[in-house]
C-alpha positions in Angstrom: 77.3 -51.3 -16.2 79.5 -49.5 -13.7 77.3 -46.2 -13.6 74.2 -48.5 -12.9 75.7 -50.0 -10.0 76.2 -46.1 -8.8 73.3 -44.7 -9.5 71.5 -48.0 -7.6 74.0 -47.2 -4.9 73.1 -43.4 -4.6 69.3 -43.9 -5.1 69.6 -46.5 -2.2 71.5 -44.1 0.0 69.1 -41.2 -1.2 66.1 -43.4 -0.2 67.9 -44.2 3.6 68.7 -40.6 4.3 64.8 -39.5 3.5 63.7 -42.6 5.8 65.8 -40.6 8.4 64.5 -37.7 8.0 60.8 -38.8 8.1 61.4 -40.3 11.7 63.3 -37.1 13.0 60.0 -35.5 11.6 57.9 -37.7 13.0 59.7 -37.6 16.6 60.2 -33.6 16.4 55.9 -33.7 15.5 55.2 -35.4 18.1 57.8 -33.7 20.8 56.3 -30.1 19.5 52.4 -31.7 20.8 53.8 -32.5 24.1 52.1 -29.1 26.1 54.2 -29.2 29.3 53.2 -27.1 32.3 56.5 -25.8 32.0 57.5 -27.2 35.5 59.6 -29.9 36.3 58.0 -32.4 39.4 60.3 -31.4 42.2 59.7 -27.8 41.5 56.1 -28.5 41.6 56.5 -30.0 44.8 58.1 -27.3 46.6 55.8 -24.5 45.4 52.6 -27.0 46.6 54.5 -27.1 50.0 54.7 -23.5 50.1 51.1 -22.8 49.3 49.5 -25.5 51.2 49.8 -23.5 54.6 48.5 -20.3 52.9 45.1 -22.7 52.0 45.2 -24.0 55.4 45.4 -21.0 56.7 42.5 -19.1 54.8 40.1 -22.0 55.2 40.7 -23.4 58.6 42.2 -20.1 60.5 44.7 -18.6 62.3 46.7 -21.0 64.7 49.5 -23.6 65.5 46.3 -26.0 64.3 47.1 -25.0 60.6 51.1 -24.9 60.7 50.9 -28.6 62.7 47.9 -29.5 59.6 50.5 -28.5 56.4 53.1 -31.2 57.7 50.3 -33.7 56.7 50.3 -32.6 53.6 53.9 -32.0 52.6 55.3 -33.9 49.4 58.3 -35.7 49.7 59.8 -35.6 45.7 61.7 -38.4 46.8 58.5 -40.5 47.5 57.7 -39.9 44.2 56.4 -43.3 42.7 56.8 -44.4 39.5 54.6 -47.1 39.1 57.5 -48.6 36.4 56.4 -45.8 34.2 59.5 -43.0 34.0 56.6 -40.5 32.9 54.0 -40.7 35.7 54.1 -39.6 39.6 51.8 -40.4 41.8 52.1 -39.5 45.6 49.4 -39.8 48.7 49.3 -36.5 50.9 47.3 -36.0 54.2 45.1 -38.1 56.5 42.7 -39.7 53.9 45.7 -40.1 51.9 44.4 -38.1 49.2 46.3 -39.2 45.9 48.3 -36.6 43.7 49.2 -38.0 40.3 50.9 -36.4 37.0 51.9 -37.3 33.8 55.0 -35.8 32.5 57.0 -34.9 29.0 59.6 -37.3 27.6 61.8 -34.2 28.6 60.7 -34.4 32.2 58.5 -31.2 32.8 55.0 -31.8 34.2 52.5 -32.3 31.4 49.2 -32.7 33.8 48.7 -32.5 37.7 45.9 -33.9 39.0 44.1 -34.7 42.8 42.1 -37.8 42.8 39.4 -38.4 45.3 38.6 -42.0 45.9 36.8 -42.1 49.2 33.0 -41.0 50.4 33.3 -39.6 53.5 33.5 -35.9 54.3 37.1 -35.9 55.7 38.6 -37.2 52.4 36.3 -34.5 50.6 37.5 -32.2 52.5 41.3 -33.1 51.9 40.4 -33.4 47.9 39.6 -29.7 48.0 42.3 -28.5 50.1 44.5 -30.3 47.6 42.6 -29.0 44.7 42.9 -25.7 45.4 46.7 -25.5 46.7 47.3 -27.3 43.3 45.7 -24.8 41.3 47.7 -21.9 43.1 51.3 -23.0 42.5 50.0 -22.3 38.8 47.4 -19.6 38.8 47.1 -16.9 41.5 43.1 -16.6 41.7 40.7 -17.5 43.9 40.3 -21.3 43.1 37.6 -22.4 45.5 34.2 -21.9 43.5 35.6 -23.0 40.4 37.1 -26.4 41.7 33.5 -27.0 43.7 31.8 -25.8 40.4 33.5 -28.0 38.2 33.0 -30.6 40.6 29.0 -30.6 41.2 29.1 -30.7 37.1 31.1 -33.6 36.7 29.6 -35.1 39.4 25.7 -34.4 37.9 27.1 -36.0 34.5 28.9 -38.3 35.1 31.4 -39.3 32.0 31.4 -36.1 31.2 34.5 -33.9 31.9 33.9 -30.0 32.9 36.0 -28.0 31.7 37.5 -24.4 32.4 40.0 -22.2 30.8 41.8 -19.9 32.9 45.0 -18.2 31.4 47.0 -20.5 29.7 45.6 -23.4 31.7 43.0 -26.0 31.6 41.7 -27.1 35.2 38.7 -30.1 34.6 36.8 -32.3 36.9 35.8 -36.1 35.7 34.3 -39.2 37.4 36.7 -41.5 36.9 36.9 -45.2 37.3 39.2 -45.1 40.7 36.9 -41.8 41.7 36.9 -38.0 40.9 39.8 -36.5 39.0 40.3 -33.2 39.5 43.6 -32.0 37.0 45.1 -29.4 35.3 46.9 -29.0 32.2 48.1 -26.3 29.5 45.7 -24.9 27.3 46.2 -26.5 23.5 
């Protein structure tokens, strides 16, 4: 009688331990599919303020014009708004008040950045692909322009559809979007 009550107790605590384990899989599986952009939000920030003037500077010239333009633009990480949700940013930048939103890993590194245009008029366009493009430099060094206005006729030809390109280890795609055009970048899966 006694060695059924142990083996009952041992096949109960065998049964608990491989209920662990199955979670700490499950929770490791999941962690392991979270593709960060290998950058945490304020560092983002900072390297966006630093290549916003560089933008500025290539598309509207040479001048105190540009340098007084870039202090429009510059992101405040402690403006940061979370919306209730610990994983998502989402900050307004410039004179249309163009909208920069992200979504990040439960271990706090950006997992997609992404410039939303939500207005019609050819100031806010404008201010989308300023945005765009600075975005896109702080994580690939290439001339951005032509692929962010490429992407952006195509999504905006078919719309519901997402265009897509690869560039490195990066995914930047364009999408019509209930609240407007999304314009966002993430990692390559």
């Amino acid at each position: 009688m006694r060695w059924k009550i142990t083996s009952l107790i041992v096949m109960t605590a065998a049964l608990l331990c491989a209920c662990d384990h199955s979670v700490d899989d499950k929770l490791a599986a999941i962690k392991a599919a979270e593709r960060s952009l290998d950058m945490a939000p304020a560092v983002f920030a900072e390297k966006f303020n630093q290549t916003l003037p560089e933008v500025l500077f290539r598309t509207k010239g040479p001048g105190s014009a540009s340098r007084r333009m870039a202090r429009l633009y510059v992101m405040d990480v402690d403006r940061f708004l979370t919306n209730d949700q610990p994983r998502v940013f989402e900050i307004s930048v410039g004179m249309t008040h163009t909208t920069l939103l992200g979504s990040m890993t439960t271990e706090g590194k950006l997992k997609t950045v992404g410039v939303l245009l939500t207005e019609r008029t050819q100031a806010a366009r404008d201010e989308f692909f300023l945005c765009a493009e600075a975005t896109g430099k702080v994580f690939v060094n290439e001339a951005l322009l032509p692929t962010i206005t490429r992407l952006t006729n195509s999504a905006l030809d078919f719309p519901g559809q997402r265009a897509t390109e690869v560039i490195g280890d990066k995914v930047f795609s364009t999408e019509v979007t209930g609240q407007g055009l999304l314009f966002q970048i993430g990692q390559k899966q």
